[in-house]
N, C-alpha and C positions, 0 to 999 in steps of 0.2 A: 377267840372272840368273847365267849365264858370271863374270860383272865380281865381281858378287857375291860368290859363292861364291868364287872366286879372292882375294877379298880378308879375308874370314872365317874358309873353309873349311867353313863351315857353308851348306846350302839354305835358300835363301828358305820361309819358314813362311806367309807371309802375304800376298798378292798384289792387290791391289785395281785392278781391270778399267773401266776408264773405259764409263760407260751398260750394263756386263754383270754387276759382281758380284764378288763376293770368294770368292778360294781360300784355303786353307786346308791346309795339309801339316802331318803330325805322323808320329812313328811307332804312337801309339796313340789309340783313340780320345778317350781322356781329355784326353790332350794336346788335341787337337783343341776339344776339350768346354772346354778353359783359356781358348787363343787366342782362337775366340769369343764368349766370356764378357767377354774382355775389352778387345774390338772392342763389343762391345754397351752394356758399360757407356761407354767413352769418347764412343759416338754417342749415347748419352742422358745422359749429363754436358754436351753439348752443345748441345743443347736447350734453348732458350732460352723457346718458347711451346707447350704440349701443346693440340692443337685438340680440339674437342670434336664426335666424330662421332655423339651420341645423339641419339635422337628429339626433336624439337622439336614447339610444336603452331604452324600455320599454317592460314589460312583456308584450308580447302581444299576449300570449295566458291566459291572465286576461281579455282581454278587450271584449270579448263577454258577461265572467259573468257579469262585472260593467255594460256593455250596460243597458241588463236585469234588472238589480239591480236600477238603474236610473230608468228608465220605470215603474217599482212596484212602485218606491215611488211618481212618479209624476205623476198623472192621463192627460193624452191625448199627452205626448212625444210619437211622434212617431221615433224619428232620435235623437240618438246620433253622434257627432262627436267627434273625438277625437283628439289634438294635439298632432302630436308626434316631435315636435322639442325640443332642447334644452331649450327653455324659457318656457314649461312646468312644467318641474319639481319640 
């Protein structure tokens, strides 16, 4: 950031944190309200497939057998879960 700013003279605005997250610096909140916006649009211009997290319909008077069935085969599951959305299927 040092290297940066020595090189610009301006502070970093935008910081992206490897598995933590993105900062963000402005002097106002608007600014802030910019930067993001347009962080947000570039990750959704990038997007190539939108999954689909809606209710789907599923037998679901199968899914206590498959519970069961799961559990036999794997010694120490104790918790199945089950997805019932559409990008299941």
């Amino acid at each position: 950031m040092k290297e940066y700013k020595s090189q610009t003279g301006k502070d970093i605005q935008l910081l992206f944190v490897q598995n933590h997250g993105v900062f963000i610096s402005a002097d106002t909140p608007d600014e802030i309200d910019l930067i993001l916006n347009w962080v947000i649009n570039m990750l959704d211009s990038a997007i190539t497939k939108r999954l689909d997290f809606s209710e789907c319909m599923h037998d679901k008077e199968d899914i206590p057998l498959i519970s069961e069935r799961i559990r036999g085969l794997s010694a120490g599951i104790s918790h199945v879960i089950f997805d019932s959305s559409c990008e299941s299927k």
